[in-house]
BAFI-3210 file (N, C-alpha, C; in Angstrom, 3 decimals, decimal comma, padded with zeros to 6 digits):
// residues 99
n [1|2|3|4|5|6|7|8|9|10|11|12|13|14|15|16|17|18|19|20|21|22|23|24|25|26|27|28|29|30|31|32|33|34|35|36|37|38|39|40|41|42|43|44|45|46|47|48|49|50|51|52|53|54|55|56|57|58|59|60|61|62|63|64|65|66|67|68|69|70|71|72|73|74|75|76|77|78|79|80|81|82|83|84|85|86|87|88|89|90|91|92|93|94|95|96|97|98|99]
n.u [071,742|069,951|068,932|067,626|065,645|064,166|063,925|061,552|059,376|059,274|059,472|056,646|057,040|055,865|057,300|060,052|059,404|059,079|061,449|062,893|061,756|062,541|065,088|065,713|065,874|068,087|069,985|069,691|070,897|074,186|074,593|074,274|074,971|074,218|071,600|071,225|071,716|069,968|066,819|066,278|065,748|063,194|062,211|062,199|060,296|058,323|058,365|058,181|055,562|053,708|054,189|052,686|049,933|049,096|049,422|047,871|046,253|048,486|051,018|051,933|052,886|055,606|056,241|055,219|057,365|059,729|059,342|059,195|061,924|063,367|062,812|063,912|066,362|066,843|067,663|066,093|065,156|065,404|063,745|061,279|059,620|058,494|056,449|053,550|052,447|053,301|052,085|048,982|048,593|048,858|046,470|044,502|045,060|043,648|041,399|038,035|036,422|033,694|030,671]
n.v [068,493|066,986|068,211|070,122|068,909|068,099|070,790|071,176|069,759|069,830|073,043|075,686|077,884|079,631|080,601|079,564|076,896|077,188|078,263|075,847|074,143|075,550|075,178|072,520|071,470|073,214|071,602|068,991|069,873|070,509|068,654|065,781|063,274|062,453|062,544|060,225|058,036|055,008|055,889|059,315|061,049|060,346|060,462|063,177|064,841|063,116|064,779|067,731|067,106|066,834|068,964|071,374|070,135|070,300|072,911|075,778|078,363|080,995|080,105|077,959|077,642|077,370|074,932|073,989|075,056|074,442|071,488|071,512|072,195|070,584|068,261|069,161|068,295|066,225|063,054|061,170|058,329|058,340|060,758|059,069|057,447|058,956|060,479|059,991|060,295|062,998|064,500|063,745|065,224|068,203|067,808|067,777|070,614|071,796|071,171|072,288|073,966|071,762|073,247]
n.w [011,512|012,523|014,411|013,392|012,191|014,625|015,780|014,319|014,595|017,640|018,210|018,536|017,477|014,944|013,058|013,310|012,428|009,644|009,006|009,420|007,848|005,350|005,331|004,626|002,166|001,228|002,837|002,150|-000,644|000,066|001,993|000,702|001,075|003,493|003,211|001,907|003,494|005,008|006,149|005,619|003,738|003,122|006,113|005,741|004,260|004,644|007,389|005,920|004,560|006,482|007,754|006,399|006,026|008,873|009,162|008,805|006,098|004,646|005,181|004,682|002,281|002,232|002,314|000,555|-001,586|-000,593|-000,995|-003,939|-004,342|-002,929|-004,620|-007,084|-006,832|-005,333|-006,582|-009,155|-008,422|-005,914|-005,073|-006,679|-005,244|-003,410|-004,945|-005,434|-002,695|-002,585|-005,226|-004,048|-001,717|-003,016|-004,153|-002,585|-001,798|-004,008|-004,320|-004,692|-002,162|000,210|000,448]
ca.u [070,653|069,023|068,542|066,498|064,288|063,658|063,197|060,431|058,418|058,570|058,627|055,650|056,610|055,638|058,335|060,970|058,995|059,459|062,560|063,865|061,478|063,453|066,596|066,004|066,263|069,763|071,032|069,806|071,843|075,090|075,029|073,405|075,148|073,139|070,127|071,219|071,506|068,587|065,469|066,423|065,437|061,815|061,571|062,374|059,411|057,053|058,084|057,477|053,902|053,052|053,781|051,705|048,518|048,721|049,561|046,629|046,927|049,294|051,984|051,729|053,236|056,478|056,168|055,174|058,456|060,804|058,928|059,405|063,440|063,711|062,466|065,325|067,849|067,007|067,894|064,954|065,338|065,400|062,640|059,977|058,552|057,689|055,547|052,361|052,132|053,194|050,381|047,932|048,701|048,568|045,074|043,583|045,073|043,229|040,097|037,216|035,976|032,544|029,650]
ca.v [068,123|066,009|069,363|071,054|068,075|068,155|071,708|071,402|068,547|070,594|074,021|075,757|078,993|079,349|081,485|078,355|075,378|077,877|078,283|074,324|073,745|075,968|074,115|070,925|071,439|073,526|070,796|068,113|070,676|070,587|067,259|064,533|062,355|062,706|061,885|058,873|057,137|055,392|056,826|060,263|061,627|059,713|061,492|064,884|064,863|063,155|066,498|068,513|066,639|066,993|070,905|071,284|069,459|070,844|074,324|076,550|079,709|080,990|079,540|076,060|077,720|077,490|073,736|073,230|075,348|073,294|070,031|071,660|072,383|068,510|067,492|069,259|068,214|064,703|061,847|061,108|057,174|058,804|061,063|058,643|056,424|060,072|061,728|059,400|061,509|064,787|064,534|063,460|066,236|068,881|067,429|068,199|071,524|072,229|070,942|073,486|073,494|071,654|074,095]
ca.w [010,650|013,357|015,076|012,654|012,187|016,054|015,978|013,409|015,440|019,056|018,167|018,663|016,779|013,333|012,254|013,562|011,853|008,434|008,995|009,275|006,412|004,266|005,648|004,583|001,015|001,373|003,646|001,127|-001,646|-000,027|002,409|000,083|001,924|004,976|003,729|001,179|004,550|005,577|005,368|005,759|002,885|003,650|006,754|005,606|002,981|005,440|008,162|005,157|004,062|008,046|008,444|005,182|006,080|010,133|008,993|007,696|005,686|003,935|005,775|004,082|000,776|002,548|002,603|-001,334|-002,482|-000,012|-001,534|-005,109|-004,551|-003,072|-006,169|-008,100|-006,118|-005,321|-007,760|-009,753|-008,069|-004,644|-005,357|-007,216|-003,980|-002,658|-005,928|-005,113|-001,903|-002,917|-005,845|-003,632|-000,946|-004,099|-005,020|-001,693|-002,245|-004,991|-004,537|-003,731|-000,087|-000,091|001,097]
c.u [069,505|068,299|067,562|065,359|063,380|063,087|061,742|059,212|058,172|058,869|057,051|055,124|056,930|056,870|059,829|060,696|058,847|060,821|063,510|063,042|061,784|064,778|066,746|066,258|067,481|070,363|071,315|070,802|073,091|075,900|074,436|073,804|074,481|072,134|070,037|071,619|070,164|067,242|065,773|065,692|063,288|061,636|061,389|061,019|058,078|057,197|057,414|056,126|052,986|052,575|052,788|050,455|048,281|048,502|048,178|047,357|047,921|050,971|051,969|052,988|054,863|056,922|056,286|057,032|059,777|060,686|059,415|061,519|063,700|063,956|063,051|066,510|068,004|066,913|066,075|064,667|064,893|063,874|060,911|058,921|057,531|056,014|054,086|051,825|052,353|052,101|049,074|047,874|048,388|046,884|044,166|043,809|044,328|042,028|038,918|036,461|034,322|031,360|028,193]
c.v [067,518|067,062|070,153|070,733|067,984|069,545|071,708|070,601|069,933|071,869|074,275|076,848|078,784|079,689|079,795|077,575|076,274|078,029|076,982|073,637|074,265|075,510|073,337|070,854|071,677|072,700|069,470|068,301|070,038|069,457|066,505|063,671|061,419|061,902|060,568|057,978|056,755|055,393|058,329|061,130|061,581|060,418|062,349|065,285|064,415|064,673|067,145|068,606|067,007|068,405|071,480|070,984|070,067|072,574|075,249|077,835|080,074|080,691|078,191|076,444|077,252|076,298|072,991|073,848|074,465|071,687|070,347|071,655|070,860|068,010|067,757|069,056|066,410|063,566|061,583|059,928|057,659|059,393|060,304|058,466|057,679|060,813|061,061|060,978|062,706|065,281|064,568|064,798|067,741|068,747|067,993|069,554|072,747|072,032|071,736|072,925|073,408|072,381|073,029]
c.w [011,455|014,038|014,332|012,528|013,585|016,016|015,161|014,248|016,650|018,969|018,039|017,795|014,898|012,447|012,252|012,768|010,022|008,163|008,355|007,867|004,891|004,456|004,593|003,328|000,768|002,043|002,561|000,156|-001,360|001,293|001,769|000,615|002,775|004,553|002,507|002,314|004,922|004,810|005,500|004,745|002,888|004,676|006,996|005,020|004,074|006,306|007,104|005,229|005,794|008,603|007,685|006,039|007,744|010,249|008,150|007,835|004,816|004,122|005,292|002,619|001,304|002,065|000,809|-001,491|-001,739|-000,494|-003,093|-005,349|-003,731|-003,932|-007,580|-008,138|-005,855|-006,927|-008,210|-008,514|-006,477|-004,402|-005,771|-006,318|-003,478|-003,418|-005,651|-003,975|-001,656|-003,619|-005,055|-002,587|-001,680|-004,058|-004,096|-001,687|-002,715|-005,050|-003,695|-002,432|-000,613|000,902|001,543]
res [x|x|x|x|x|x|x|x|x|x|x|x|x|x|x|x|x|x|x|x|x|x|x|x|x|x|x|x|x|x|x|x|x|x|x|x|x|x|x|x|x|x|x|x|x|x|x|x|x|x|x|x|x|x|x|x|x|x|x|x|x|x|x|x|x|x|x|x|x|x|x|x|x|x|x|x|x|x|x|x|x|x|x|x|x|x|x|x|x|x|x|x|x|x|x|x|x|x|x]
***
């Protein structure tokens, strides 16, 4: 698990840092364990929010649906602290590019 999160930081290739960001949700799935240690769960969601906001294109979408299957999987309680900055990350999203 520690390995995937590393790969996501120092890879360089795109296809890799897509990859571990479709992980992290299936690992969340079927170790919850793991990441009710800690912060774990906190620094899965920041990687996420990070590959998101560095990533342009359509390579970002990767990032919302791994943030969207978190957010069905994690405890509401677990989940809440995070929805501030998922919203806010959304908002910029969405908001038209100023000319």
């Amino acid at each position: 698990m520690n390995e995937v999160q590393k790969m996501l930081k120092e890879s360089t290739e795109i296809l890799v840092k897509k990859k571990c960001i479709d992980l992290i949700p299936s690992m969340y799935r079927y170790i919850p364990d793991y990441y009710k240690s800690s912060d774990r769960l906190s620094q899965a969601i920041k990687d996420i929010t990070n590959y998101i906001e560095k990533t342009k294109g359509k390579d970002r979408g990767q990032g919302y649906i791994s943030l969207g299957r978190l957010s069905v999987r994690a405890t509401e309680k677990d989940f809440a602290p995070h929805i501030a900055t998922i919203v806010q990350l959304v908002n910029k999203e969405i908001q038209p590019p100023i000319r």
